[in-house]
C-alpha positions as CSV (number, residue, x, y, z in Angstrom):
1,X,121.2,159.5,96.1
2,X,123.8,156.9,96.4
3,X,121.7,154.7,98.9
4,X,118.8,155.1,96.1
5,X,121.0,154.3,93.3
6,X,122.3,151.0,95.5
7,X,119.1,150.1,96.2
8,X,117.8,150.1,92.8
9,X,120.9,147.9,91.7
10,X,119.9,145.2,94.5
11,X,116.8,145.2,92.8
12,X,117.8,144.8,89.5
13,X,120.3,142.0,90.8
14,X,117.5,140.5,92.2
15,X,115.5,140.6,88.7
16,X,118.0,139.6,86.9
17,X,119.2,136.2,89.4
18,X,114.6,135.6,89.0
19,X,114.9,136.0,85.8
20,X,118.3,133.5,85.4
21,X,116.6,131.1,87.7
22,X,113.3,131.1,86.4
23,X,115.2,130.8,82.8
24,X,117.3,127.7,84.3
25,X,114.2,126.1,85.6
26,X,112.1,125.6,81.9
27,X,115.5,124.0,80.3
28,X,114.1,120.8,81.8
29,X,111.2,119.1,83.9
30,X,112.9,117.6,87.0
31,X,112.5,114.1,88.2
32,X,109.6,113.8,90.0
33,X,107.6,116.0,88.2
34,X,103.4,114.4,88.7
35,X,101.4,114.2,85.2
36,X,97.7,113.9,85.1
37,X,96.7,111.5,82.4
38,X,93.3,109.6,81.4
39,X,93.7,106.4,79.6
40,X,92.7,106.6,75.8
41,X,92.7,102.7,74.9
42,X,91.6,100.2,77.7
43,X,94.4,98.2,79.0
44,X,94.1,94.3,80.6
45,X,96.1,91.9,82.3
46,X,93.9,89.1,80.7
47,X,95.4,90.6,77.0
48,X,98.2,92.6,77.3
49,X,101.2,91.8,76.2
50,X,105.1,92.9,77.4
51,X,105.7,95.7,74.6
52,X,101.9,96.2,73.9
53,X,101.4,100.3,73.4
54,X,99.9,102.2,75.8
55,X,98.1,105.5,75.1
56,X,96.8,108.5,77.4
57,X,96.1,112.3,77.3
58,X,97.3,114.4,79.5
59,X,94.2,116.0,81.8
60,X,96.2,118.7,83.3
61,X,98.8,121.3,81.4
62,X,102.6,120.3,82.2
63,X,103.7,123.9,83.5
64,X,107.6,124.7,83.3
65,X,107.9,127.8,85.4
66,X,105.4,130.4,83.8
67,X,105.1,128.6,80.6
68,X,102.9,125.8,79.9
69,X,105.0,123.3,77.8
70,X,102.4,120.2,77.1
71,X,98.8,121.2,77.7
72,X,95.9,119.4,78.6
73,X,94.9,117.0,75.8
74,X,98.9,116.5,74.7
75,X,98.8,112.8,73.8
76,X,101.7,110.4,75.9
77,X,102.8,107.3,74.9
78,X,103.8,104.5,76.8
79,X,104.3,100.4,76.8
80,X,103.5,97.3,79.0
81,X,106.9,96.6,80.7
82,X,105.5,93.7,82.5
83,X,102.4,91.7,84.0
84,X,101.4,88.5,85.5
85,X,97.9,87.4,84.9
86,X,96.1,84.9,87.4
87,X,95.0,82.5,84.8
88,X,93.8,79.6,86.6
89,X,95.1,80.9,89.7
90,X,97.9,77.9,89.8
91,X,101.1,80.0,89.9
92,X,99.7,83.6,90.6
93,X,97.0,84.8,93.0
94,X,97.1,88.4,92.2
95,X,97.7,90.0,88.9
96,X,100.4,92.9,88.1
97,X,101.0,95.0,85.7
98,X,103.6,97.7,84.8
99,X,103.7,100.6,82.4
100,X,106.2,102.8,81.1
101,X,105.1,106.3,79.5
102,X,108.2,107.3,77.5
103,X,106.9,109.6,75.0
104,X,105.2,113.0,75.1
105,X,103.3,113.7,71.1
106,X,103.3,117.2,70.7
107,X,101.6,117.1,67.2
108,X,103.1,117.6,63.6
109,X,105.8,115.1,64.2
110,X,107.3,116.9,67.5
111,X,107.8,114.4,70.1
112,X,109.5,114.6,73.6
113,X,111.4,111.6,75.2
114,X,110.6,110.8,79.0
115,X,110.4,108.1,81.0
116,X,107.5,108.1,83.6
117,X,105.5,105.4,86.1
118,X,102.3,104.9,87.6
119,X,101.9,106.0,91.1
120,X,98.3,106.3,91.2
121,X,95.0,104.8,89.4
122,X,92.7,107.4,90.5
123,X,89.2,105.1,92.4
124,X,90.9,102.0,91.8
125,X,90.7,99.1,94.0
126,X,93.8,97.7,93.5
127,X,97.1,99.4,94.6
128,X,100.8,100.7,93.2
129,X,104.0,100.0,94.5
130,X,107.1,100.9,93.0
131,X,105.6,101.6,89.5
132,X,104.0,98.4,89.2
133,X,99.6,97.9,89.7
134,X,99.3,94.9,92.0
135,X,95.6,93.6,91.7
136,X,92.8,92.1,94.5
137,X,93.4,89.0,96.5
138,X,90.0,87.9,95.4
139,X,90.0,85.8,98.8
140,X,90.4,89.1,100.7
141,X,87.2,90.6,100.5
142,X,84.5,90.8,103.5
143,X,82.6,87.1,102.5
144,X,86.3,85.5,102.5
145,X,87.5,86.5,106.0
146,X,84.0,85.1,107.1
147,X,84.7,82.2,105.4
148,X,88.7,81.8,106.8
149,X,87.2,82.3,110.8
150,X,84.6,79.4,110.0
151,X,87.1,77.0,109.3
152,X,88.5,77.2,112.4
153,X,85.3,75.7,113.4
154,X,86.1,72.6,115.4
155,X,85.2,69.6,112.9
156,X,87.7,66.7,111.7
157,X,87.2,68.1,108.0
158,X,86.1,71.7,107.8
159,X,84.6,71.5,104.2
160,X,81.8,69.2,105.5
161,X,80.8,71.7,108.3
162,X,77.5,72.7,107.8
163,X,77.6,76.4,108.5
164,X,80.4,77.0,105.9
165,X,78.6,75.0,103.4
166,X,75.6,77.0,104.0
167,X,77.6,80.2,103.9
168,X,79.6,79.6,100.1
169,X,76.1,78.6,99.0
170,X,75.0,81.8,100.3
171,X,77.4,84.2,99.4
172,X,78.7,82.8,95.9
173,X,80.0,85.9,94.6
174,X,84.2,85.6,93.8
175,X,85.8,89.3,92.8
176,X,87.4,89.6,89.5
177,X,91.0,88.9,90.2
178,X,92.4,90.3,86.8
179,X,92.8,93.8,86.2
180,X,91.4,96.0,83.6
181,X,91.6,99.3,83.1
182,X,88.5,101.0,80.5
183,X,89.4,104.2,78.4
184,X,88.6,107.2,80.3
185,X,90.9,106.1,83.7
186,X,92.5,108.4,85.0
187,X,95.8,107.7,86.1
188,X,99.0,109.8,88.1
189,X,102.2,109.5,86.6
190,X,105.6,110.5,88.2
191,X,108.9,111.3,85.9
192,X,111.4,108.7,86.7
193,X,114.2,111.4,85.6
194,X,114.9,115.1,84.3
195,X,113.0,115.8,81.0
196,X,115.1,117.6,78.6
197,X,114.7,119.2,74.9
198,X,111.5,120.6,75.9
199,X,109.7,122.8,73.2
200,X,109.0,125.9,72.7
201,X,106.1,127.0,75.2
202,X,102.9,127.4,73.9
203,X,101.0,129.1,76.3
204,X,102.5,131.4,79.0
205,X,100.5,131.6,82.9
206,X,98.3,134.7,82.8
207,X,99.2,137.2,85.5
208,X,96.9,137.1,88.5
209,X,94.4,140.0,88.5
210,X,92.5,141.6,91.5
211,X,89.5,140.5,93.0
212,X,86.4,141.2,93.3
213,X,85.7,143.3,96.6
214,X,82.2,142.3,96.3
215,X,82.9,138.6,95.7
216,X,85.1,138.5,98.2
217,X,82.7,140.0,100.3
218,X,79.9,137.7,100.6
219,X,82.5,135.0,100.3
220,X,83.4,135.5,104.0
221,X,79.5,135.2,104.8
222,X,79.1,131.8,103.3
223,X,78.2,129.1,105.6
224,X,81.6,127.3,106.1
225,X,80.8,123.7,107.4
226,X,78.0,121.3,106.2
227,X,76.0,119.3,108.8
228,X,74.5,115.8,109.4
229,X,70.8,115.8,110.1
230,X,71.4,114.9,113.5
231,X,73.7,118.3,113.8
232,X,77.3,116.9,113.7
233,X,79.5,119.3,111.8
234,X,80.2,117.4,108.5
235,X,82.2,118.3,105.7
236,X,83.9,121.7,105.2
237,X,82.3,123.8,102.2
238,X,85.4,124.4,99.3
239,X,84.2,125.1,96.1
240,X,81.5,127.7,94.8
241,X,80.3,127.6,91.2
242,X,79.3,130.4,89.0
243,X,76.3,129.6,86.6
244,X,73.1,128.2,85.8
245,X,71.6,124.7,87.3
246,X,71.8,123.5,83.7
247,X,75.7,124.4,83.2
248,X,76.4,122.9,86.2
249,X,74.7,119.8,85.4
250,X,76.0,120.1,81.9
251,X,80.1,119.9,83.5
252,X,79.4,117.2,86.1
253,X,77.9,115.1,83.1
254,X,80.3,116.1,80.6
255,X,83.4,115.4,82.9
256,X,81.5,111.7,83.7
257,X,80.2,112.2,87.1
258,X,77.1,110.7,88.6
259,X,74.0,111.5,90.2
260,X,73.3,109.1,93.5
261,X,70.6,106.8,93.8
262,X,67.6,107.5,96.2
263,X,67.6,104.7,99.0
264,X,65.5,102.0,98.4
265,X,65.8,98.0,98.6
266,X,67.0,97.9,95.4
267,X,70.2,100.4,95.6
268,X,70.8,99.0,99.4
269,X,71.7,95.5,97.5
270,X,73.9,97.3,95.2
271,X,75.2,98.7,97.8
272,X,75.7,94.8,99.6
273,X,76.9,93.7,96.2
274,X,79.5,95.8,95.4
275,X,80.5,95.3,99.0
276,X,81.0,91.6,98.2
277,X,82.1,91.9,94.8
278,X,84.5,94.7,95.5
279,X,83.6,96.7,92.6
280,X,82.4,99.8,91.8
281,X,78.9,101.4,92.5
282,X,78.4,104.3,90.3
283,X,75.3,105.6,91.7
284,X,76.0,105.3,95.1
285,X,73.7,106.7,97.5
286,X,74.9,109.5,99.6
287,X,73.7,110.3,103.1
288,X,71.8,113.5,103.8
289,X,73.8,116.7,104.7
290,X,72.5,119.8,105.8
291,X,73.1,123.9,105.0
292,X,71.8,125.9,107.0
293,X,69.1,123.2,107.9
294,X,68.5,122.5,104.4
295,X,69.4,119.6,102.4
296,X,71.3,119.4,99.4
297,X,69.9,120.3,96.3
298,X,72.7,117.7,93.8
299,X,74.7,115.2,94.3
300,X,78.0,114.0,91.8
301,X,80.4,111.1,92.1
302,X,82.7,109.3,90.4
303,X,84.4,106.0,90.5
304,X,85.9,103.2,88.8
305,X,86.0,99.7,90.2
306,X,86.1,100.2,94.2
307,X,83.6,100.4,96.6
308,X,85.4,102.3,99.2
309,X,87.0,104.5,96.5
310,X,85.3,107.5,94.7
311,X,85.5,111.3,94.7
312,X,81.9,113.0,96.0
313,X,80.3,116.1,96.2
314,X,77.1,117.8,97.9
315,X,75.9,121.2,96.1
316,X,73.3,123.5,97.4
317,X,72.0,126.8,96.1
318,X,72.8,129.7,98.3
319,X,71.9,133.6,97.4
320,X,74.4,135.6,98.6
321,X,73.3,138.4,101.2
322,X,71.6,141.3,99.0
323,X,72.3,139.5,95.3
324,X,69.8,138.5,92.9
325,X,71.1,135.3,91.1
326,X,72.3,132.3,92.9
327,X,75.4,130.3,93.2
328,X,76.3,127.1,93.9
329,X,77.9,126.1,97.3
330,X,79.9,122.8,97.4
331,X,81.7,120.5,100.0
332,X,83.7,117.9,97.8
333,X,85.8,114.5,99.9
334,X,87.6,111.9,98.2
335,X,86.4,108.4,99.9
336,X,89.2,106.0,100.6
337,X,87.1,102.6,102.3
338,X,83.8,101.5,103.1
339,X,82.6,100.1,106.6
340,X,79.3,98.5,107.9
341,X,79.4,100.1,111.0
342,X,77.1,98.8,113.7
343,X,77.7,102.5,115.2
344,X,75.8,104.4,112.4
345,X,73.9,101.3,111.2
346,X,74.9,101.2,107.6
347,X,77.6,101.9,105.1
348,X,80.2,104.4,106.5
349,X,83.2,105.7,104.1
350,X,86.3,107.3,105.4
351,X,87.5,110.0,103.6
352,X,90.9,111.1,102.5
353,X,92.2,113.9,105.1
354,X,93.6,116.3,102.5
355,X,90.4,117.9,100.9
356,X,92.4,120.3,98.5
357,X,93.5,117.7,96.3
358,X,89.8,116.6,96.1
359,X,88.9,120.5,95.4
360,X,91.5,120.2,92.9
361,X,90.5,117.1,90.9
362,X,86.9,118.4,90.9
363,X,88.5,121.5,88.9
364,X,90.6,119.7,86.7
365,X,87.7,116.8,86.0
366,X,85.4,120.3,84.7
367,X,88.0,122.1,82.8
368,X,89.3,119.0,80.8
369,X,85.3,118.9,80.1
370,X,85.6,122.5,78.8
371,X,83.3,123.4,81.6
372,X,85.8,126.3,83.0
373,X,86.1,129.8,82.3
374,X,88.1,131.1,85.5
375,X,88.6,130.0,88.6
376,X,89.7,131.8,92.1
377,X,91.2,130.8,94.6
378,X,90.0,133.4,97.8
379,X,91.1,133.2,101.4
380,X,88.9,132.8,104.4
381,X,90.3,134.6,108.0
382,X,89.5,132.1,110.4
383,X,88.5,128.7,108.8
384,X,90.4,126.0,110.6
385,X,92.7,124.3,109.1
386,X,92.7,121.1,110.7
387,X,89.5,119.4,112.3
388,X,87.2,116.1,111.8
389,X,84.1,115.5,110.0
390,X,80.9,113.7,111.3
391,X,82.9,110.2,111.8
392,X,86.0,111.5,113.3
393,X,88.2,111.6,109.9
394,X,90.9,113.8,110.0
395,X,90.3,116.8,107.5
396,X,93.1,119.4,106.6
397,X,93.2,122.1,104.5
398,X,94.7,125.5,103.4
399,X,91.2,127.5,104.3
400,X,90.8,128.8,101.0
401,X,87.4,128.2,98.6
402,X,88.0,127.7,94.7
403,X,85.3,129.8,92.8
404,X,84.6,128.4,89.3
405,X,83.3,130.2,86.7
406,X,81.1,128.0,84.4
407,X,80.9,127.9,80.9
408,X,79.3,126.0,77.9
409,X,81.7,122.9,77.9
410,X,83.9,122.9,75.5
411,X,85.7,119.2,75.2
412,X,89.4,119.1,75.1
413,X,89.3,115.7,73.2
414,X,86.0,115.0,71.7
415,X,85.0,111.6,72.0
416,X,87.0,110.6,74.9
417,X,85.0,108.5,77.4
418,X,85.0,110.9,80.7
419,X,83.0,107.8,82.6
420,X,85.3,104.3,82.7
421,X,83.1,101.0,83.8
422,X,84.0,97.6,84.3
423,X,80.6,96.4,84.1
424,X,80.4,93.8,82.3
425,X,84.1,92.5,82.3
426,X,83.9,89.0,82.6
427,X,87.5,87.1,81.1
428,X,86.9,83.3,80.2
429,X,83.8,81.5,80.6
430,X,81.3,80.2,83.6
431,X,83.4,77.1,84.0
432,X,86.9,78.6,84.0
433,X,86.3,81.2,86.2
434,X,84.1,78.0,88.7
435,X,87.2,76.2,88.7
436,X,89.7,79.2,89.2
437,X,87.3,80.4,92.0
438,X,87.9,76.8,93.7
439,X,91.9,76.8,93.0
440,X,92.6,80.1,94.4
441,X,89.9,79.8,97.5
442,X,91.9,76.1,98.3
443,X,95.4,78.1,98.1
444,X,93.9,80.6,100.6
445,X,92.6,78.3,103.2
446,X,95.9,76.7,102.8
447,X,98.5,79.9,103.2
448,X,95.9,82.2,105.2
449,X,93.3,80.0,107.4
450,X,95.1,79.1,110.4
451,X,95.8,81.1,113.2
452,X,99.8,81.6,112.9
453,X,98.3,83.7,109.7
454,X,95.5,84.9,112.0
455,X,98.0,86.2,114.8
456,X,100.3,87.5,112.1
457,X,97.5,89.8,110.2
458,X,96.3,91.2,113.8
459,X,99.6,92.3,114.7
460,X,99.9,93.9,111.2
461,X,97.1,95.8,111.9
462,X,97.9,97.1,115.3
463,X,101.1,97.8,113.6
464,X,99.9,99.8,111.5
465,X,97.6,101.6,113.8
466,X,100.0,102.8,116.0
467,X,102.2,104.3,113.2
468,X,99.4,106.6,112.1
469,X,100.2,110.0,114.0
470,X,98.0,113.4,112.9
471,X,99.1,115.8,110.9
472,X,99.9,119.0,112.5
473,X,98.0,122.3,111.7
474,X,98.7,124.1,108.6
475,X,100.1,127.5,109.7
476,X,98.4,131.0,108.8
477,X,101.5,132.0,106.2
478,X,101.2,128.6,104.3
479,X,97.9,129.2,102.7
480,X,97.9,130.5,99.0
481,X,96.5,134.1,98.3
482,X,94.3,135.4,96.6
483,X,94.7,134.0,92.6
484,X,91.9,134.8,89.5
485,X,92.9,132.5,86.4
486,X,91.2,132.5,83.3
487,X,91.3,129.5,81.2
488,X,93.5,127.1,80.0
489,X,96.3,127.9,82.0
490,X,94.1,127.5,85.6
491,X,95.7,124.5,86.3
492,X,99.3,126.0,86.8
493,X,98.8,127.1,90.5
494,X,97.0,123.7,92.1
């Protein structure tokens, strides 16, 4: 009796040290903490001003142990701290910018102070350091390092060499060195310090129920990796969808995704374009993958101004093993660069290794859409958690395949744009950006076009090559169990 009685005080000790801690833990949000926002007003070097508002939504609920403090749709605040726009391209090459989120707007004159930076601009070309966006060395695409190897041609003044007059006739196209960001980008924020006075939650995490024995069932008989049409294990499948052809089409079009282009001479100059232009293709074509020897039945993706940069899926219908209606079968990969590779003759992208995070912005793109009613998260014995797709990327993952539960979508702001494009965005007129093209080529071939530069960048890239190591296995007890969430509070466990 005494043991009993012991033991039932260790446990209530234990509850009641949770309970402190979990108590302690929603007094404050700690420094660090990621937020998930999507611009609301677009944002540009070539007009912003230091102390020019900022304002974004939040696209994922700000979760403070169990209780969900700032949902999804919460508006933030923020200001320009600083930027540097090219101009002519006299003093500045590249174009910065730096913002500073500092308020969450609760509603009904409830604010929160905070102090948060950018650390990522989801699909965007140019890239963060430190908090601040640092923008395209327009001279650093694939038509200027052409053009920085020709001058080396031997000639007693390389600008009257024929082959590099012939080639900047040829390829004329200059990237946009500003930046400019349209409503609808989505952006990841990190605190800069502890939030305090947080409210009064709102919404508290549902528990997680039990599963479904027969969803979990012919889970573990779905096909697990996708294939090329030559038979190279591809991608890795990772999400399932619940519904009708037309709800899924509805969420992939309500959260701004895009169907791909068929290939065709038209779309293969897009492709060349945006190669050259570095911008943004939003119909990209996507190569074939097989299930099961057949080929996909959709395809989504989305992007902003990058080439090389986009999140992609491949859906095809599958019947489950004895079921009547079908479901929807998914492999989704963020792409982080695009190649012409002489191997594969054509366009090959290299994908980011860690395809949960990609499983979980697909989620969080179609339940800011309203497109969500549940989602699962449901283990499968035996998936590897480590391997490589068709072109030897690295791919890692927990083994586990999300299963979302479609709805009529819903939006969580109405009239928010869900698809950013820079099409279009063209600062100054045809002579000022002629004469800034001509400024900031001469101050490449200057700095960058001789071969103290050219020895320099090679051994940067070696460099940089040999510091990449792979990532070691994700071990059997680190995957997540089992989880069934109902909307809104689905985003509290990824």
């Amino acid at each position: 009796m005494r043991i009993l009685l012991g033991r039932v005080r260790g446990l209530a000790f234990l509850y009641m040290l949770c309970s402190a801690g979990l108590a302690f833990a929603c007094e404050q949000l700690p420094a660090g903490q990621p937020l998930w926002v999507r611009l609301s007003s677009p944002i540009s070097t070539y007009t912003a001003k230091v102390g020019d508002p900022v304002h974004a939504v939040l696209t994922q609920d700000v979760v403070c142990g169990r209780e969900v403090i700032a949902p999804m749709g919460t508006q933030i605040d923020g200001v320009v701290r600083s930027k540097h726009k090219v101009g002519w391209g006299i003093r500045y090459e590249t174009a910065t910018l730096e913002l500073e989120f500092n308020q969450l707007n609760l509603g009904s004159g409830n604010t929160v102070a905070m102090s948060a930076r950018v650390e990522e601009v989801e699909n965007a070309r140019e890239h963060v350091k430190n908090g601040v966006i640092h923008g395209v060395l327009s001279s650093d695409t694939f038509q200027g390092r052409v053009n920085s190897r020709l001058i080396h041609m031997p000639t007693w003044n390389p600008y009257s060499d024929l082959g590099l007059i012939v080639y900047k006739a040829t390829f004329p196209i200059f990237p946009e060195p500003e930046i400019y960001y349209p409503s609808g980008t989505d952006m990841r924020l990190k605190t800069r310090e502890a939030v305090e006075a947080l409210p009064v939650a709102s919404q508290t995490l549902a528990d997680v129920q039990p599963e479904s024995s027969t969803l979990d069932t012919w889970l573990q008989n779905i096909p697990r990796r996708t294939t090329t049409t030559k038979l190279v294990e591809a991608d890795m499948v990772n999400v399932v969808f619940l519904g009708s052809q037309q709800q899924v089409q509805a969420a992939f079009r309500a959260a701004g995704w895009h169907n791909s282009d068929p290939v065709s001479k038209h779309s293969v100059m897009q492709n060349f374009y945006a190669l050259l232009n570095n911008s943004g293709y939003a119909q990209q074509p996507m190569k074939t993958f097989l299930m099961d020897g057949k080929a996909q039945d959709m395809n989504w993706q989305k992007g902003l101004n990058s080439y090389g940069r986009r999140d992609h899926l491949r859906i095809w219908q599958w019947v489950p093993e004895g079921g009547t209606e079908a479901v929807w079968i998914s492999s989704s990969t963020h792409d982080t660069g695009a190649v012409l590779s002489v191997k594969y003759k054509g366009f090959v992208h290299h994908i980011a290794p860690d395809i949960d995070d990609e499983r979980s912005k697909v989620i969080r793109d179609l339940n800011f859409a309203g497109c969500v009613q549940s989602v699962s998260y449901i283990e499968r014995p035996g998936v590897a958690t480590i391997t490589q797709n068709a072109t030897g990327d690295l791919i890692r993952t927990d083994g586990a395949v999300a299963v979302v539960q479609l709805q009529d979508c819903q939006p969580v702001v109405p009239g928010l744009s869900s698809s950013p494009t820079t099409a279009g965005y063209k600062p100054g007129n045809y002579v000022f950006r002629y004469v800034r093209k001509q400024i900031l080529t001469f101050r490449n071939d200057i700095w960058r076009a001789n071969v103290v530069y050219g020895a320099y960048d090679l051994g940067r890239m070696a460099v940089a090559a040999m510091r990449h190591q792979p990532v070691p296995p994700m071990r059997g007890d680190d995957r997540p169990s089992v989880a069934i969430l109902p909307n809104p509070s689905l985003t509290g466990l990824e």
